[in-house]
Structures are given as C-alpha cells and as structure tokens.
C-alpha positions, -999 to +999 in steps of 0.1 A: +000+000+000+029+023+006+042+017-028+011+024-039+008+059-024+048+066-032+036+059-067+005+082-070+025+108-045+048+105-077+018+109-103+006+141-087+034+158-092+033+155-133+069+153-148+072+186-125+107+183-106+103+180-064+119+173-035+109+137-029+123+132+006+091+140+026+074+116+004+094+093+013+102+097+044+063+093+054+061+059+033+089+046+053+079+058+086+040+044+079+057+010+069+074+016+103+044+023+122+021-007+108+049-032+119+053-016+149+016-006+163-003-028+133-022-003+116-007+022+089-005+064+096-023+085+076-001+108+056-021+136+062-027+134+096-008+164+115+006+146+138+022+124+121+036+145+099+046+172+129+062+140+145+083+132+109+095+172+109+105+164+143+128+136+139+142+153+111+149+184+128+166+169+155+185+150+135+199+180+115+202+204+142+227+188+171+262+205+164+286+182+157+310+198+181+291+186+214+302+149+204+340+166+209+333+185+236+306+181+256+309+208+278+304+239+252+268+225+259+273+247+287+275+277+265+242+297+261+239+294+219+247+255+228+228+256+257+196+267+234+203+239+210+202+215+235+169+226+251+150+229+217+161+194+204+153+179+233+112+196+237+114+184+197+120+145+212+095+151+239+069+161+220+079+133+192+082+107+227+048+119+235+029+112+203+044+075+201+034+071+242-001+079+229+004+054+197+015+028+223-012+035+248-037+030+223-020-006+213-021-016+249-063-005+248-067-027+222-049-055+230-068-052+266-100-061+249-115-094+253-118-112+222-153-113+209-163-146+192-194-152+166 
C-alpha cells in the first residue's frame, strides 16, 4: 500500500521536478508504524507528519562539536540547541506514548467470538 501511495505521491506531481524526501520519508515511517503498532498512519494526519519534521529536525540540528566537547553545551547558543532538540524528542516521545497506549487499549479487549 505504501508503494502504492509513493507511486500516486509521484503521479501528482506530473513530470514537474520536487523534492521527494518528505514523500518518502512518510512511506517509510507508515511502513514503520504498521509493523510496529499494526495499523498504517495517515499521511495527512498532522501529527504524524509534525512527528516526521521532528525527527528530522533533530536530527539535522545537534552540532557536531558537542560529540568533541561536551561541555560547550554549557555555553548559552549551545545551551539553546540542547533545550530545543530535546522539547522536539518530547513532544515526538509523547505522540508514540499515545500510539502505544492506544496498542495496549486494544490488546486489553477481550476477544469477541461469533
């Protein structure tokens, strides 16, 4: 099914050049999220797509230099790095802690039978 939407994602654009990576990246983080909480995300949904921005801007925005040295974290322009990437994880650790909490509602459920 993700192929599917890659492919029509594709389509839409008509022979017009794009940036394909948030296309892709939401295909491979729906194929993610069906193996990991069994049902797919819905590309549009705004949180899934705020939590997608999220992982990608913390991923671009740690400096490099706070592997070296740790302690410029101390600095104030590091200091503010720091503290946005890690309200960015919160907030990303706080949409998946609702994704798992609904999992666990589910699977708490007794099984009806016909």
């Amino acid at each position: 099914m993700e192929v599917e939407d890659l492919i029509a994602g594709i389509q839409e654009e008509q022979d017009r050049s794009f940036d394909a990576r948030q296309l892709v990246t939401s295909c491979l983080a729906s194929v993610m999220f069906h193996m990991v909480f069994g049902r797919r995300s819905d590309h549009s949904s705004r949180e899934f797509q705020q939590l997608i921005s999220d992982i990608n801007y913390a991923m671009s925005n740690i400096p490099f230099e706070l592997d070296f040295l740790p302690l410029l974290r101390l600095l104030p322009y590091y200091r503010k790095k720091v503290a946005d990437n890690i309200a960015v994880i919160k907030r990303g650790s706080d949409y998946i802690n609702e994704m798992i909490a609904a999992c666990r509602e589910v699977c708490r459920r007794p099984i009806q039978y016909a």
